[in-house]
Structures are given as C-alpha cells and as structure tokens.
C-alpha atoms as one frame of an Amber mdcrd trajectory, in Angstrom:
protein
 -19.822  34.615 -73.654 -20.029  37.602 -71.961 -18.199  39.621 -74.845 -20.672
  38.060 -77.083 -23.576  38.956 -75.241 -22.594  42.275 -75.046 -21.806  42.649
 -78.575 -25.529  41.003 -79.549 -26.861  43.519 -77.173 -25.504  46.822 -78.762
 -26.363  45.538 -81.821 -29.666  44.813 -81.181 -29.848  48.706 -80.353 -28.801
  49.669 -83.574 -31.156  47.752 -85.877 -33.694  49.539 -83.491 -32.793  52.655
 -83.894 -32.642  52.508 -87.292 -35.598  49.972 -87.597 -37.656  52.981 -86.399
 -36.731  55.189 -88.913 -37.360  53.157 -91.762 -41.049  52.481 -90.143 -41.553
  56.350 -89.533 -40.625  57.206 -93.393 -44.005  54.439 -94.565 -45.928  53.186
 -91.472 -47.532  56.441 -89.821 -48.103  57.491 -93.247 -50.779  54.048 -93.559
 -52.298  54.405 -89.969 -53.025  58.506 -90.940 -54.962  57.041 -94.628 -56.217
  54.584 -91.984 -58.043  56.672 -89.593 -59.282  59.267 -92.054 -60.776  56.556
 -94.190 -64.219  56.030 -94.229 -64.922  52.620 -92.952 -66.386  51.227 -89.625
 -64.088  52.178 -86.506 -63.441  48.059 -85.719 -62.208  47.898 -88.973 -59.678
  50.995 -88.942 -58.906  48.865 -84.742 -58.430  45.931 -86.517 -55.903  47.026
 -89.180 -54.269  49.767 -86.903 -53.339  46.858 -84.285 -52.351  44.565 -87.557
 -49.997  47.198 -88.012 -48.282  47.894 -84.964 -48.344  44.232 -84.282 -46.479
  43.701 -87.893 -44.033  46.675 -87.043 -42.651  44.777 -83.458 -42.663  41.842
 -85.046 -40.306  43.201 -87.642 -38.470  44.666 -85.250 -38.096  41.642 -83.249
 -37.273  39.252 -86.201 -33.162  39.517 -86.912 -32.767  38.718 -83.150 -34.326
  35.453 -84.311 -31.016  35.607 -86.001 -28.286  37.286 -83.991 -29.034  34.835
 -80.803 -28.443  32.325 -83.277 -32.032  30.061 -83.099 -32.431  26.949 -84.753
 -33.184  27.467 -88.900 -36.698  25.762 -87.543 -37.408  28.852 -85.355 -36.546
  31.334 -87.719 -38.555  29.906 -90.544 -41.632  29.527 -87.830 -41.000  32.961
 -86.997 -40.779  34.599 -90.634 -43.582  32.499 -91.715 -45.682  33.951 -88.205
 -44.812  37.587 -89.414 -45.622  37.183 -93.181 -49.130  35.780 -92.792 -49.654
  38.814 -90.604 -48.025  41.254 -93.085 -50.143  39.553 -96.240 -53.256  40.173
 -93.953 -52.801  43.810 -93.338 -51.829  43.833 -97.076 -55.219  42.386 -97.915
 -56.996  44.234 -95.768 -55.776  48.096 -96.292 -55.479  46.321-100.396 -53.285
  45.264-103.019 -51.779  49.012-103.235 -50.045  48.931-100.023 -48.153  45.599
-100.906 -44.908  47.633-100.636 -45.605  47.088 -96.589 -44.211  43.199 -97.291
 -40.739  44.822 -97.928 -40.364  44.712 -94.322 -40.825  41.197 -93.779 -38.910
  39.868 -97.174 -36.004  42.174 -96.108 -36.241  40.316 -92.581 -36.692  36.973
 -93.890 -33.630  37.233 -96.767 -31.499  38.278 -94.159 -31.952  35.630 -90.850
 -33.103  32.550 -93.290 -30.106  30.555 -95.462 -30.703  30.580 -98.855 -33.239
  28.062 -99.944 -35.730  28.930 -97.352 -35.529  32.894 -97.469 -35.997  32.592
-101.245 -38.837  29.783-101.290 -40.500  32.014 -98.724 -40.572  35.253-100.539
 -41.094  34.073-103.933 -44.232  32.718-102.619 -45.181  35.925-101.409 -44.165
  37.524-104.209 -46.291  35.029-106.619 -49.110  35.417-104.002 -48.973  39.015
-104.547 -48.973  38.998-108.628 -51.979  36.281-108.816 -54.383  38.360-106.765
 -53.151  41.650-108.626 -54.083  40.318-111.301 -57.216  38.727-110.529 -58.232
  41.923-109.196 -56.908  43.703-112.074 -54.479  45.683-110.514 -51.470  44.006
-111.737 -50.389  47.422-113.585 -50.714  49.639-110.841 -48.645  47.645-108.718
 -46.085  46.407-111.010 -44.141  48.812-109.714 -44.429  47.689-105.875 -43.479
  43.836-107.197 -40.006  45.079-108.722 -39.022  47.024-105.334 -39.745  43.724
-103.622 -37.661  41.515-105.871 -35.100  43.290-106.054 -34.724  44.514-102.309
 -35.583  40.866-101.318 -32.651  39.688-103.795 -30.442  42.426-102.227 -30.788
  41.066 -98.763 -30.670  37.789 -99.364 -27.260  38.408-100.918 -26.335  40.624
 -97.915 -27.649  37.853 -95.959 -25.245  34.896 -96.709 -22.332  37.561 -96.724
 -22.948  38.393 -93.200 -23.412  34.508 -92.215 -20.242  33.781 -93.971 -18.112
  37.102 -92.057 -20.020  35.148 -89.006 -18.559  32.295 -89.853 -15.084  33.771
 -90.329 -14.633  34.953 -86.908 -16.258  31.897 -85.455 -12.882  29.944 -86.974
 -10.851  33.142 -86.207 -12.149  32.743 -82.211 -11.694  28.783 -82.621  -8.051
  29.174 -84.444  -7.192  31.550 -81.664  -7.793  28.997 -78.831  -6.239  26.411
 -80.427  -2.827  28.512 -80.626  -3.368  29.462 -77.370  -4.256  25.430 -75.834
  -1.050  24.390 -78.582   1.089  27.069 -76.727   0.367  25.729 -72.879   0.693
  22.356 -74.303   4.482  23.351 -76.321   5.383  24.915 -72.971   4.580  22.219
 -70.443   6.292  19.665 -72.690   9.322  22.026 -72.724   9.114  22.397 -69.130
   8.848  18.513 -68.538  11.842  18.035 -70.597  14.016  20.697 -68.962  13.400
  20.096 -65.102  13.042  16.421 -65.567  16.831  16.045 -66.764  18.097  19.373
 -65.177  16.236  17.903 -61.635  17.446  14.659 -62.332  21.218  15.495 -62.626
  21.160  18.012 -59.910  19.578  15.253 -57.537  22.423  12.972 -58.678  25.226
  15.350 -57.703  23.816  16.306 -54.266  23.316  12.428 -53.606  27.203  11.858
 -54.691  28.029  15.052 -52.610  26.305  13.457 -49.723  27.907  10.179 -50.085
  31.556  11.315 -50.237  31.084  13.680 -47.122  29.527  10.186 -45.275  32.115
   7.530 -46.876  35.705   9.551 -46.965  34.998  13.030 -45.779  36.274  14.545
 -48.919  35.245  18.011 -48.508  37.296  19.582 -51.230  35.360  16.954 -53.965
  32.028  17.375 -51.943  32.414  20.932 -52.514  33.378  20.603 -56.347  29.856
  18.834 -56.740  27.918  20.777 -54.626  29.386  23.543 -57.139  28.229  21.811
 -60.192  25.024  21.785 -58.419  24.591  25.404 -58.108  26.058  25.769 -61.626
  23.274  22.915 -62.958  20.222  25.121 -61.007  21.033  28.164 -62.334  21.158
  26.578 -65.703  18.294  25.258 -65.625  16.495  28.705 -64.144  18.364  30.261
 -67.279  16.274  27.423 -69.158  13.299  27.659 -68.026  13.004  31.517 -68.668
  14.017  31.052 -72.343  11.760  28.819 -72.938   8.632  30.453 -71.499   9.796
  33.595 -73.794  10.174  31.517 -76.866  13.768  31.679 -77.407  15.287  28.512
 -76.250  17.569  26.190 -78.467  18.897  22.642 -77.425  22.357  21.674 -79.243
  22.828  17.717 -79.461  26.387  18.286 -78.432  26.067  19.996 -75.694  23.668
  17.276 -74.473  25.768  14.800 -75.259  28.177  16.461 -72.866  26.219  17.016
 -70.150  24.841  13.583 -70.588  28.122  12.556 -70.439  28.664  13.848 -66.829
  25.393  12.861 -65.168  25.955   9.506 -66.079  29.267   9.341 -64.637  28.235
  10.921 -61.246  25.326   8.553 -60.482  27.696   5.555 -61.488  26.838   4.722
 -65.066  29.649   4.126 -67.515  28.983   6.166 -70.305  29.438   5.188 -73.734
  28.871   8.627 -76.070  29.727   9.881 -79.233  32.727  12.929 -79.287  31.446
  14.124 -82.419  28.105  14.879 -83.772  28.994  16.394 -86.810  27.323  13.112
 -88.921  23.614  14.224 -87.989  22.248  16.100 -90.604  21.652  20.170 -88.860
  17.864  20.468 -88.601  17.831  17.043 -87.181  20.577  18.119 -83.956  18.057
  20.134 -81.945  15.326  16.835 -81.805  18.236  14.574 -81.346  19.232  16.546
 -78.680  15.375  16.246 -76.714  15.880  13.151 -77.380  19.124  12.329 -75.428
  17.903  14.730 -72.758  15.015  12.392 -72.440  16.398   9.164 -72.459  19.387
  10.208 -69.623  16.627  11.218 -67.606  14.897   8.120 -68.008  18.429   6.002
 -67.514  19.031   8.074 -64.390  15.534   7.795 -62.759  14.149   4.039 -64.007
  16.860   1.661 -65.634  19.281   1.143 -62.637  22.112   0.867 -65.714  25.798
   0.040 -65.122  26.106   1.016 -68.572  24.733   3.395 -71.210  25.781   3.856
 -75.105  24.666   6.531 -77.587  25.011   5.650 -81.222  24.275   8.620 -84.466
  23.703   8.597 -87.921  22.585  11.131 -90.367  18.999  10.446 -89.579  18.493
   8.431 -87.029  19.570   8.009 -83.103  20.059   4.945 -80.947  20.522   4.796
 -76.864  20.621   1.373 -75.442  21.138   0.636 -71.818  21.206  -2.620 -69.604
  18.974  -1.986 -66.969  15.519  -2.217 -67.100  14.169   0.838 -68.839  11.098
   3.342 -67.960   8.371   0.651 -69.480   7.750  -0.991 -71.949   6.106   1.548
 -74.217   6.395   4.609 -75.291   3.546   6.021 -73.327   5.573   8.123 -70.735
   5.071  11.916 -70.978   8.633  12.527 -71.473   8.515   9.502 -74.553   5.295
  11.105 -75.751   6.716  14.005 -76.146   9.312  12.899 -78.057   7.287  11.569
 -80.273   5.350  14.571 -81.122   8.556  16.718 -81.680   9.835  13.922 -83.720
   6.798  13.861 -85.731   7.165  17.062 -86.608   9.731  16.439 -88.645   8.569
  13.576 -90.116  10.164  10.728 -87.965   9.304   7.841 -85.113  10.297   7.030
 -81.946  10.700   3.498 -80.516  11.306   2.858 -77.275  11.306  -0.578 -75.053
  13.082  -3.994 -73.860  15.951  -5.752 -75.976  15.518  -9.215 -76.273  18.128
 -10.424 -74.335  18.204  -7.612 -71.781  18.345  -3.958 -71.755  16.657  -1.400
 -72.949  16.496   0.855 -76.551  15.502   3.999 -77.360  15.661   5.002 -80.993
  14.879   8.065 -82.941  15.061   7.912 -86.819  13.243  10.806 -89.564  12.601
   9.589 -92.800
C-alpha cells in the first residue's frame, strides 16, 4: 500500500508539471485577450475565475483516476468540469472551443469506453449545433477536428493504460499466490519430514530406554541411541534441502527405513524388497505416501502388524490397529492428497470392515 501510494504520489507530480505547461502554451494567452478586451470588468472577473477554476479542475481530474474512484465519481467529476469548460467556451465564444481539449483529453483518459465517448461526442455535437446556428461552423471546423481526433487519441491511450493497470494488478496477485503456494509446499514438506523422521527417532530412544531398564544391554542401547543420532542428522540434512528446493524422496529408500521403524517400536513389518513394478514418476508420491502412513501406524494404530502392497499405479498399506481416523482429513492425509492430485490420482484412507485399517494411493 505504501509502495502504491508512493508511486500515485510521484505520479501525480508529473502530470503537474507537465499539466502546467500545456496550460501556459493556450491559457495565459485567453486571460491576456481577456483583460484587454473591451467589456465590463465583472465580466472579464467572471470569465478570468471560469478559467482558473477550469485549469485546477483539469489538473485535478486524472487523480479522479489514479486513486482509483468509483466509474460514478469520475463521470460526476468530468461531467462537473465540462459544464464549466462549455461555459467559459460560451462566454469568451464559439472561437475558443479548442479550450474543451482539456477536458475531452481528461475525460477519454479516466472514463471506460462508453462513457468517455458518450460524454465527448455530446460536447462535440453541442459544439457543431451552436456553430452553426451562429454561423460559425466554418471558422471553427478546424477546432472540431483537433477535438475528435485528440479525444479519439486518448480514449485509445486510455483503455491501454487501464489494461497495463490491469496487467500488473494480476502480475502483483500471481506473485502472492506463488509466494502463499510456496509457504504452503514448504510446511507440507516440513510436516511430512519431521512427522516420520520425529516419529522414528522417538521410537528408537523409547526402545533404547527400555533395554537399558529391562536387561541393561548397553552395547544394543548404544547401537540405537546411534541410529538416533544418525536419524536427526538425517532429518536436519532434510529439512535444509527442502527449504532450498532440492529435496527428492525415493520409494525404496522409504520402504527401507519404513522397514526399520516398524520393527523397533514392535510392529511386524510386511514390505515389498523391490519396487521396480511402480511406474518412475509415480516412486517419489508413493514414497510421501509410505512416509505418511508409517507415521500414522507408529503414532495412532497401536498395530502388531503392517503390510505394504505396489502396483504400477497404485499403492496399498493396511494395518490391524485402529488407524489415525476415519477420514482422510488429517494434515499429513491431506497432504497426500494434494501431491497425489497432482498427478492425477486419489487417496483413500479409513477402517476395513472387519478390522484394521487401509490406506491406498492409486493415479489414473
């Protein structure tokens, strides 16, 4: 907002920099013929203040635009300045109806289409009728072609400058979604990572614990403890490539390391050797996916047993505990299913019938 502000601000500076040069080359020029003319002094007041008052409101009238007012406002606000232009006009007469280039110029450039040219044809008809009622209409053909064509001009400048608007409008709006799509691709990474890597190292310090308390086994307390450190700074290693960008999960080596969490917290693991059948653009979402459903086996299901079944397409893990829920609602499942749907497949997750619990991944 600020940025904006700041941006509408120095522009505003320009268009009144140059705003007053393009009133010095015609407007002094007026109030000069103005004051010299012989006519009674209110009526040279009267038309001198017409004038300044239609040069400020000139000035004034693209903010209408860049502070981006309601189309009402703007066409209130053209419509203000024009009858105040057309009365100067009609009061200095018909020969100074080049003044209205100020305000059709104005108008073609804040007002969309249809109301920038209803507006200024009007004036412009308004302008040939009392020419040539007066009979002027020859002398001032001239003036009527500047002001077509200049208000035709900016009317076409007009809607090319709404549409460049328009362009960086998406441009800012594209650029924050990236940026909320990012946060959101990194804290689902994040989830799945420390939820498994958390998970498994929990599990090994609780078996480390328990064979120091049952049998005093300090060399295989120490072997876990170990794996432990080995599983932390894995995961560290983890998290860092995936905050750069660069991280890749392999099914198989999942599958492994699924394989040993399950058999340190007790579960009897039932997992493919070989994950050659899944077809390779499917192994990396296969492997989320069996990094997900450990964690969930490990954390919710109180399992004995856990079984991983692959095809070419598709991915089954059943367990007989109770599962995480009975939906796929969790953050971790949700997940899934976005990464999954990515690549064109579904996730289903929930009870088994007569006990248990399934988890199944399959892309079209």
């Amino acid at each position: 907002m600020v940025r904006a502000a700041e941006g509408m601000w120095r522009g505003g500076s320009r268009w009144i920099l140059v705003g007053l040069v393009f009133l010095g080359l015609y407007i002094p020029f007026i109030v000069y013929g103005v004051v010299v003319d012989d006519q009674p002094l209110w009526r040279k007041v009267l038309l001198i203040t017409g004038l300044v008052a239609y040069s400020l409101g000139w000035l004034a009238m693209p903010f209408l635009g860049w502070v981006d007012k309601p189309v009402r406002t703007r066409v209130v606000g053209s419509l203000a300045l024009t009858a105040v232009g057309l009365a100067v006009v009609f009061g200095l007469g018909l020969g100074s109806s080049g003044l209205m280039v100020y305000v059709m110029s104005a108008t073609a450039m804040i007002l969309p289409f249809v109301p920038a040219v209803v507006i200024d044809g009007s004036v412009l008809v308004l302008l040939v009728a009392a020419s040539y009622l007066f009979g002027e209409i020859g002398s001032d053909f001239d003036q009527f072609g500047t002001l077509l064509s200049v208000s035709l001009g900016m009317t076409f400048m007009g809607r090319m400058l709404r549409a460049n608007a328009e362009l960086r409008k998406a441009r800012d709006e594209i650029a924050t979604l990236a940026v909320a799509e990012e946060r959101h691709r990194l804290g689902r990474d994040l989830h799945d990572i420390l939820g498994h890597s958390l998970t498994t190292i929990t599990v090994k310090a609780g078996l480390a614990r328990r064979v120091l308390e049952s049998s005093g086994d300090v060399q295989r307390a120490q072997d876990e403890i170990r794996e432990v450190e080995e599983l932390a700074r894995q995961a560290l290693g983890d998290v860092r490539a995936t905050v750069s960008g660069y991280r890749q999960v392999s099914l198989s080596a999942e599958v492994v390391g699924a394989r040993a969490a399950l058999r340190a917290a007790g579960v009897q693991p039932d997992l493919p050797h070989a994950v050659d059948n899944v077809r390779p653009e499917l192994q990396e979402v296969f492997g989320y996916v069996v990094r997900e459903g450990v964690t969930n086996v490990l954390r919710h299901s109180r399992a004995t047993r856990c079984e991983v079944r692959l095809g070419d397409t598709w991915l089954e893990m059943r367990d007989d505990g109770r599962g995480a829920g009975d939906t796929p609602e969790g953050s971790g499942l949700s997940g899934l299913a976005e990464r999954l749907g990515q690549v064109g497949g579904k996730l289903a997750a929930g009870p088994l019938p007569d006990g248990g619990y399934l988890l199944r991944a399959e892309v079209a």
